[in-house]
N, C-alpha and C positions, 0 to 999 in steps of 0.2 A: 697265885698271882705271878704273872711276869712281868719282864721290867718296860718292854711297849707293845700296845696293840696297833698296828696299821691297819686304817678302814678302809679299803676299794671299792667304793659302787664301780657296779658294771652294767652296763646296759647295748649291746648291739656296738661293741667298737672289738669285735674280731680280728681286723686287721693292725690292731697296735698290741693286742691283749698279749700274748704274748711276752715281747718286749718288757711291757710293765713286771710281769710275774717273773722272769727270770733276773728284772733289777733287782726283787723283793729275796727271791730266792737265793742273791749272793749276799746281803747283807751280812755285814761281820759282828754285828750285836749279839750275841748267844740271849736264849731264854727270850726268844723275840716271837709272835703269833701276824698273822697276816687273816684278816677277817674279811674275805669277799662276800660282798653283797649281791647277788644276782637280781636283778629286778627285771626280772620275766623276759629276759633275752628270749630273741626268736634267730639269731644269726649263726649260730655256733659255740658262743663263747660260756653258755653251760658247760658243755661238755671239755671244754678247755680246762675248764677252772675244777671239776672234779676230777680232772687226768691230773692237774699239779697235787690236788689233795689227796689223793693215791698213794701219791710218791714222796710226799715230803709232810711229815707230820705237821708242820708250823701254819699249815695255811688251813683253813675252815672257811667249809663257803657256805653260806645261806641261801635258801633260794626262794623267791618271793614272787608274788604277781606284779603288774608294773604299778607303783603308786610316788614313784618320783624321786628325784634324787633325794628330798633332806626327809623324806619318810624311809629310805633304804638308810642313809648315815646315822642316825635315831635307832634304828635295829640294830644296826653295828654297835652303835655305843654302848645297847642294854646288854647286848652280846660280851666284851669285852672283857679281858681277862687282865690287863696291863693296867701297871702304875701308869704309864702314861698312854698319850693318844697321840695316833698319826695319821695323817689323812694324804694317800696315791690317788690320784685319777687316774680312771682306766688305761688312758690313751697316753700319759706319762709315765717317765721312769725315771728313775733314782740313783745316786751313785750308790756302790758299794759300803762306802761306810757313811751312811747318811744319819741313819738310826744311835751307831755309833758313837758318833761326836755330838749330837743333839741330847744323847741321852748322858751323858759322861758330862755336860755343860751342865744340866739342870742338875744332875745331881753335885756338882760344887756348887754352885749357886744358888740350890733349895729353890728353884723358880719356878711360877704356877707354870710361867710358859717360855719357850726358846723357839727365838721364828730366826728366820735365814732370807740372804736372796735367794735369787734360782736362777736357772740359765733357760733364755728367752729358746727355742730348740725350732727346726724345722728341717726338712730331711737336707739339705744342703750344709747346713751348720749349728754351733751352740754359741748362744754369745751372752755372755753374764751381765745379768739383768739386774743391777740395784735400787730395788723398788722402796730399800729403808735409807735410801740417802739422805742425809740433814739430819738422821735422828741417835740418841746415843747407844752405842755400840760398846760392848765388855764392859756393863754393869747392870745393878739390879737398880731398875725403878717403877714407880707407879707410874702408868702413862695417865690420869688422868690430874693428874696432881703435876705431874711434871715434865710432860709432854703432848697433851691433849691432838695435838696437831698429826699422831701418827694414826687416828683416825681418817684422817684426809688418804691416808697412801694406799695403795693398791691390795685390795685384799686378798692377798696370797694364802691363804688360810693352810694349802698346801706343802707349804716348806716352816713346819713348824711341826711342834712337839706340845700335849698339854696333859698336865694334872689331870687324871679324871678324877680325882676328889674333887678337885676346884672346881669344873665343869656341874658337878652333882651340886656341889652345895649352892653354886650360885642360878641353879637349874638353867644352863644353858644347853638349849637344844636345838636341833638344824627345824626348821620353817617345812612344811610339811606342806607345801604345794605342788602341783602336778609341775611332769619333768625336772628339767635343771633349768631355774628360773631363778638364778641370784639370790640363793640362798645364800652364798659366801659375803653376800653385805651384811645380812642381820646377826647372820654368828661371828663376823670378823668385831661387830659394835659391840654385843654381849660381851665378848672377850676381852676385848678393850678397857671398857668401860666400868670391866666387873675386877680387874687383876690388882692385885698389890705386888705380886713380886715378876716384873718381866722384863727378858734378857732377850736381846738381838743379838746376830756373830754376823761379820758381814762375808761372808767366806758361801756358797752355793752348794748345794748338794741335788735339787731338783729339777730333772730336764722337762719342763714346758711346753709343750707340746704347742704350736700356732698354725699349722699349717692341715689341720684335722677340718675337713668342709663339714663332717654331721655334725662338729662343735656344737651345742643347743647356743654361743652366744653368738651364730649367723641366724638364729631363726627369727624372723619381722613379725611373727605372729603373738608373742609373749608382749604385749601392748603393757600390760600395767604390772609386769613384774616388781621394777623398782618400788615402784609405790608400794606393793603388797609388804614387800619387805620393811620401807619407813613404817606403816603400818603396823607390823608385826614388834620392830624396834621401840616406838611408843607403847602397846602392849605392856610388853615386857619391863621399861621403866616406870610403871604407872603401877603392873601387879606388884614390886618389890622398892614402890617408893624410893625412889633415886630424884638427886635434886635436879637444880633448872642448869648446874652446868651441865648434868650430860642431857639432859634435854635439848637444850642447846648446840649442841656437837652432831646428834643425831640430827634435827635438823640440818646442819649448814652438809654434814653427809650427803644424805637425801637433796639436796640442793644441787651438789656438785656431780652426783650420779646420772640426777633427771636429765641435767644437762648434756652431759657426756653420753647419756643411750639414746639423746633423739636421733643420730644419725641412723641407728637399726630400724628406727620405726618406717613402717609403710605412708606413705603420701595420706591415703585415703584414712589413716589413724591418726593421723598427731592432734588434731581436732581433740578428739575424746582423749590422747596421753597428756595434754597440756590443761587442758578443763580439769582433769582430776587433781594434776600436780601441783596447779595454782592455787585450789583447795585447799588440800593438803597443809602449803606454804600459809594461807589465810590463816587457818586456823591452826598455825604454830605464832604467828606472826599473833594473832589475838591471844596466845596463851603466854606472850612474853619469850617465846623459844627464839623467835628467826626478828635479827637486826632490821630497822628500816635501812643503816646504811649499805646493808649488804643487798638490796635490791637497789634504792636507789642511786647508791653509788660506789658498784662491786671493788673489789681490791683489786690492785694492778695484777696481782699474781692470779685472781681469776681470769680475769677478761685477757692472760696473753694465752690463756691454755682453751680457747674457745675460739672457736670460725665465725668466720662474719656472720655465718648464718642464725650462730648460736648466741652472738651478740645481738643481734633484733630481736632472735626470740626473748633474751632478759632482759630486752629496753620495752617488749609489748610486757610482761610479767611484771615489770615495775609499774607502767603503768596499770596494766588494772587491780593490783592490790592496792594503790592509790585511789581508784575511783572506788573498792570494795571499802576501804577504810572512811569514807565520805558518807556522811549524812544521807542526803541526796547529790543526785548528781543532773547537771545541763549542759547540755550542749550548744553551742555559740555558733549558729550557722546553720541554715535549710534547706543546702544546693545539696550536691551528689556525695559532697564528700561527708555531711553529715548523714547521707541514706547508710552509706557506705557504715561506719560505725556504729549507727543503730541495730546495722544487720546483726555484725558481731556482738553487740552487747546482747542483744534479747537472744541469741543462741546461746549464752551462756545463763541466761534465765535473769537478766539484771535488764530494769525499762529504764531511762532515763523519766527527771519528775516532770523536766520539759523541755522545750526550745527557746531561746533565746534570738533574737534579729534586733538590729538597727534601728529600724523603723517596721510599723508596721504594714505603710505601703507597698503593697507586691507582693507577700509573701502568706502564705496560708494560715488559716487560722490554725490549724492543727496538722503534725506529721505524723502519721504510722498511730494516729489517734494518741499523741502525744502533743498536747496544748501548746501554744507559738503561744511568746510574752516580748514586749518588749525588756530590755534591760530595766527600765525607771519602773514596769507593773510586773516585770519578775517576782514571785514569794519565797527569796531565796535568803539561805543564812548565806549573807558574803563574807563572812570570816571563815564557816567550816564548810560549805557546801561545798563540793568541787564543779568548776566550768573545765567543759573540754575546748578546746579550737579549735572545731571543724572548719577548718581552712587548709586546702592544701600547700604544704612546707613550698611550694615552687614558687610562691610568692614572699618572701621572707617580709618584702618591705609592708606587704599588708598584713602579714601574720603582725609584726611591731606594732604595727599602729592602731590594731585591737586591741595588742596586750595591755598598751599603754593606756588603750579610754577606760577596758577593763578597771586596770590598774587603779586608775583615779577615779572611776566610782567605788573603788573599796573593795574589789574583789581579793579575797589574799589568795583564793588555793584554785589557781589556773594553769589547764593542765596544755601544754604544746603540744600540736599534733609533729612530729620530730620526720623524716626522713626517711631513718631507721624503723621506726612504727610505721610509716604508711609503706614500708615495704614488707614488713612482719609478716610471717600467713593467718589470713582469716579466722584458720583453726585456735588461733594462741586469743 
């Protein structure tokens, strides 16, 4: 056994691979192994990677067909000779003694794991990136006991160091989906979630790499990555019975990710990334996992780290886990603006039970074969059914003056059609 193993997936990044290997190759750790994974390069970087292991006993490459990054760091790990684990990206590099001071920490400290910042890198500069700000630094704690919230931070899973005992026992393994698809969310939660003894330094050792265009996290086509990953994350606390607080955390995770990756999504996707995510959320939201106040009325520190755009998309998600949480649901209004919402609801596979109008002169017996009632021969629970107000927000003063007849015939769960939602996209 040595004292760490560093795992490199490699795949088609020739033009950094290099770089990386000669960081690895100064490291001042003795009794250290470098485990590359080759996963079916076709650019050159085979042949890179067995010219270092020619020359320098410490490095061992593997070499495999393409089956994705957390199926190649899975190989590495069975592979693995070290007390502990370290994980380089190909297209990153390392300082000199990175191995060194990570490893020399955990062993005063007895700790499952020792994570670090990193330095943000791009070929003009390196600028030190503290991605464990707010959280405690030079001591040992459980995070989920005593810091749950370093879930929320950036999953560097790269500027750290971990027990492979601990890993084995608590069977944490990388998510086995094609390419690199955010596997680093479900092993950064398992870790988390799983450790009793973890120690941060806030000192950098990892240069970062951001400026790499075949990065897999430019590619628009991995539509439900995140999700696979929440996915994957439930799994895993369900096979080894974990309570409803990390249940809990995993959710509001998966929350704050879905949100922060709609910008990668393609136009003609967010439809189907939003339909699934909402899901998802439902049925954390029905199992007790995911707050009503964190949809209907997110925390200041969420909505400052969110775009306007990203703000309507979680004022459309609060409403319709709203109307998902309702009995039946009706809508208040026949014109366009309630066509308009029908559309979207029965694309989500949800009919309304009916329509609701004023009177019944004028207006159709039935829409989209959805029965017209007036309010007084509506068949609706008005304490739990939800009414929607299909009335467009431009009129404020007549949105009021429905709310209010509403109101005083007893309706309690009437939903506003808001601004912000009639500006949401279609797809949400």
């Amino acid at each position: 056994m040595c004292k760490v193993s560093v795992l490199v997936p490699v795949y088609n990044v020739k033009k950094y691979l290099r770089q990386c290997l000669a960081s690895l190759a100064s490291q001042t750790l003795d009794d250290i192994e470098f485990v590359c994974i080759d996963d079916g390069s076709t650019d050159g970087c085979s042949e890179i990677l067995d010219e270092y292991a020619e020359r320098d006993g410490r490095f061992r490459v593997i070499h495999k067909e393409n089956s994705g990054y957390g199926a190649s760091m899975n190989v590495g790990l069975r592979a693995a000779k070290g007390e502990y684990i370290g994980i380089v990206e190909s297209d990153d590099f390392a300082d000199a003694g990175m191995f060194s001071e990570l490893y020399e920490t955990a062993m005063n400290q007895n700790a499952d794991v020792v994570r670090s910042n990193f330095w943000w890198t791009t070929r003009a500069e390196s600028k030190f990136y503290e991605a464990l700000f707010g959280h405690p630094y030079r001591q040992v704690f459980c995070p989920m006991k005593q810091d749950p919230k370093l879930l929320l931070a950036l999953p560097n899973i790269w500027s750290a160091i971990y027990r492979k005992a601990f890993l084995f026992e608590h069977d944490i393994w990388f998510h086995e989906t094609p390419g690199a698809s955010y596997q680093d969310l479900s092993f950064s939660f398992m870790v988390i979630s799983s450790a009793q003894r973890y120690f941060l330094v806030k000192d950098a050792y990892l240069r970062y790499r951001v400026d790499n265009p075949g990065s897999s996290v430019h590619s628009k086509g991995k539509v439900f990555c995140v999700s696979n990953e929440y996915d994957y994350m439930e799994a895993f606390l369900r096979k080894h019975e974990r309570g409803m607080l990390q249940h809990r955390w995993a959710a509001r995770m998966f929350f704050l990710h879905i949100m922060a990756n709609e910008s990668r999504i393609a136009s003609e996707y967010l439809g189907q990334y939003w339909k699934r995510a909402i899901g998802q959320l439902m049925r954390a939201h029905q199992d007790g996992y995911f707050e009503h106040e964190l949809i209907y009325h997110p925390h200041k520190w969420i909505m400052q780290r969110l775009s306007r755009q990203q703000q309507r998309a979680l004022t459309a998600i609060g409403w319709w886990m709203r109307l998902k949480s309702a009995p039946h649901v009706y809508l208040y209004g026949a014109g366009k603006v309630a066509k308009g919402i029908l559309e979207i609801m029965e694309s989500h596979g949800t009919v309304p039970s009916g329509i609701i109008v004023s009177q019944r002169k004028g207006n159709p017996a039935e829409l989209h074969r959805i029965p017209v009632y007036t309010m007084q021969s509506a068949p609706i629970d008005r304490e739990h059914d939800a009414v929607v107000m299909a009335v467009t927000p431009r009129k404020p003063e007549v949105q009021q003056e429905i709310f209010f007849t509403l109101e005083e015939a007893g309706y309690q769960n009437v939903i506003v059609l808001t601004e912000e939602l009639r500006q949401a996209r279609a797809g949400v």
